[in-house]
N, C-alpha and C positions, 0 to 999 in steps of 0.2 A: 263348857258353854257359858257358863257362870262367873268371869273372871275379874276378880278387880285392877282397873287400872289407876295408874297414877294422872291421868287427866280427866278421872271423875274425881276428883278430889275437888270440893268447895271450900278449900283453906278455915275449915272451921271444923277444927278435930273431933268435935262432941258428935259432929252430923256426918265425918267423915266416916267415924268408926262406927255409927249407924249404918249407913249402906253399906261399910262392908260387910255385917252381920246380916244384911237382908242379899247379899249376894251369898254369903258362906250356905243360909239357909235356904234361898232357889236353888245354889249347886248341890245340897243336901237329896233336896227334893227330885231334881234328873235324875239323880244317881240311884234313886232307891227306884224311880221306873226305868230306867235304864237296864239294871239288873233284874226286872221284873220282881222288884218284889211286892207282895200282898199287899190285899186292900186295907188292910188296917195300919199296916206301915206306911202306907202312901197318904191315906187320911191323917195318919198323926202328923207325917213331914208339911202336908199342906196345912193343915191347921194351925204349927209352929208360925208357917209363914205367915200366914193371913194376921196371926196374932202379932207378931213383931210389927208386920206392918202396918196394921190400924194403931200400936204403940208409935210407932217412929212418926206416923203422920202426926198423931196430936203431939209428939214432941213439936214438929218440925214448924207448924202451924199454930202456938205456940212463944215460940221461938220468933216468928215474923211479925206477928203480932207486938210481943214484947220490945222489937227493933221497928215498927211504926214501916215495915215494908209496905207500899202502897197497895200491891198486888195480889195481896195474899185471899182475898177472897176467892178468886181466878187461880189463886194456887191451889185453894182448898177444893174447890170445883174438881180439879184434875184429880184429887187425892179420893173424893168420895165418886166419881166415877169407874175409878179402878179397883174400889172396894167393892162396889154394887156387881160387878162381875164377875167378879174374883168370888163374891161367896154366893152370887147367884150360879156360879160351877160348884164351887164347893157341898153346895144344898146337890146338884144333881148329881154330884160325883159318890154321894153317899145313898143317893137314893138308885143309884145306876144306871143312870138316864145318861150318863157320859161317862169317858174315861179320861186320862191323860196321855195327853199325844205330845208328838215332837213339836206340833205347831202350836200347842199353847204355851210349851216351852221357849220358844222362838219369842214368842209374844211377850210373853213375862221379860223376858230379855232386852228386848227390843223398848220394849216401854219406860224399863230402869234407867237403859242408856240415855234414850231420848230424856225420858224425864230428869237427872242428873245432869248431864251435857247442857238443857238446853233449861230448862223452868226454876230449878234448885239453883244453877248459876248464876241469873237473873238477883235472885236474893241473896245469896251470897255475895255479890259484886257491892248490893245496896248496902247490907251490914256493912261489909270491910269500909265504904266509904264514909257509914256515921259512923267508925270505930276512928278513922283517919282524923276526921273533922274538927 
């Protein structure tokens, strides 16, 4: 479910080998409910992630900053959005008020793409162009 491709690549290795690492760690995370395993294995998987990924945001954000991206404010919006949900599941996934299912799976999925494909792109297009300049 989890797979990296070669046209999520943002020709910027440092950010690239980041989202693979938050893909390696969502396909972690299916696979441990996949197999059904326990809530503490599941908490710990999701917890990896949540933590990788509030790490790679403040790299990535950052990173747009330091390269004068106009956007980035608008970028960081979308970053702390999917965090506020992300661990407002997380709070109820420990307290048992939810579980994880295929469709947040799908979601998390969905969101990387879009967001890699379409927002990470944007600023990666702007870097390569003040690296060209």
């Amino acid at each position: 479910m989890f797979e990296w491709k070669p046209e999520y690549s943002v020709q910027i290795p440092a950010i690239d080998a980041q989202h693979q690492k938050l893909f390696t760690l969502a396909r972690d995370l299916h696979a441990a409910m996949s197999q059904g395993k326990g809530k503490a294995v599941l908490e710990s998987a999701l917890a990896r992630l949540i933590a990788y990924t509030k790490e790679h945001f403040a790299n990535e954000e950052a990173f747009m900053r330091k390269n004068q991206f106009p956007e980035t404010e608008g970028h960081k919006l979308q970053h702390d959005q999917l965090t506020a949900q992300v661990v407002d599941f997380q709070n109820r996934f420990s307290r048992q008020e939810s579980c994880l299912t295929v469709e947040l799976m799908e979601f998390l999925r969905n969101w990387l793409e879009k967001h890699i494909s379409g927002s990470d792109q944007k600023y990666a297009a702007h870097i390569r162009g003040r690296a060209a300049a």
